[in-house]
C-alpha positions in Angstrom: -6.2 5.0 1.1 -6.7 8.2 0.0 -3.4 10.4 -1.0 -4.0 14.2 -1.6 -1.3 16.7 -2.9 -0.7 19.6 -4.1 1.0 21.1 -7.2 1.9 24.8 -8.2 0.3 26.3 -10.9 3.9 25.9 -12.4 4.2 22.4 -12.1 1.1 21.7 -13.5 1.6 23.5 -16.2 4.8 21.4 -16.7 3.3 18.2 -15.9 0.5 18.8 -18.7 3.4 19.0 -21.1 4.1 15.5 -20.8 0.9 13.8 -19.3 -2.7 13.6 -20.4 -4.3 13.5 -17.4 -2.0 14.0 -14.4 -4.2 12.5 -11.7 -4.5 8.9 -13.9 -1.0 9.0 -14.5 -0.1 9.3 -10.6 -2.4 6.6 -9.9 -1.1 4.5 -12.6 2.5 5.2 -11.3 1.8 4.3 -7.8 -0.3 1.0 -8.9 2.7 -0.2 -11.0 5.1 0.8 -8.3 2.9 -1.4 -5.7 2.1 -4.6 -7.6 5.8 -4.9 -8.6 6.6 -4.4 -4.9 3.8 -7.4 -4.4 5.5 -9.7 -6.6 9.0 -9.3 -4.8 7.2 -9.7 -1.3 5.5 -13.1 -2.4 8.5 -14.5 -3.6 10.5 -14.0 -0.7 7.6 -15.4 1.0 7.2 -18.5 -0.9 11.2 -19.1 -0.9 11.2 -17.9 2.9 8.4 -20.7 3.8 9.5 -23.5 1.1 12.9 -23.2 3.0 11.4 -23.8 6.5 8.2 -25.8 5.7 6.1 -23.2 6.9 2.1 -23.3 4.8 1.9 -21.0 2.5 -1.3 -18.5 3.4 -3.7 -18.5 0.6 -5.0 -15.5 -1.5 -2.6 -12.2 -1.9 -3.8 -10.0 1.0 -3.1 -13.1 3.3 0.4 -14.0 1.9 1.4 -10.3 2.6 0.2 -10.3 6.1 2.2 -13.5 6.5 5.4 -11.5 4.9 5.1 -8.7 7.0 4.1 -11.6 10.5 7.2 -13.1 10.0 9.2 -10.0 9.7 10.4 -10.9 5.8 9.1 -6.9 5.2 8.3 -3.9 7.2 7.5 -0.4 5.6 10.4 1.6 4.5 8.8 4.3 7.5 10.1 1.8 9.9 13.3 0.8 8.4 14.3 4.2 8.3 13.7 4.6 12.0 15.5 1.3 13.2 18.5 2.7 11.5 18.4 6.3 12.8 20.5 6.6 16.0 
């Protein structure tokens, strides 16, 4: 996926202050931010299949599909629009 933004001239300015390179830093962010968010969605994937005897799919990309199959996860889009009225 490829994510594009923008910044003021401002911000950047600001951002430079406290950042080396702002494009490796919001990479960096956004990698942390989704591995950690891995980690949470195998567990409750292992605990959620241990719990009902239910094989465990093998390699990462498989065991998130399997979260997000059995509905242990959906994208915070679609939470957001189950719980507008």
């Amino acid at each position: 996926m490829e994510i594009k933004f923008t910044l003021t001239d401002t911000q950047e300015k600001c951002a430079k202050t406290v950042m080396a390179d702002i494009q490796s830093w919001v990479e960096n962010a956004i990698t942390v931010r989704a591995e950690i968010a891995q980690k949470e969605i195998i567990a409750k994937l292992v605990d959620y299949c241990n719990a009902n005897s239910i094989a465990i799919a093998t390699g990462i990309d498989a065991q998130i599909d399997q979260a997000y199959e059995l509905k242990l996860v959906e994208s915070l889009a679609d939470r957001v629009i189950e719980d507008t009225p």
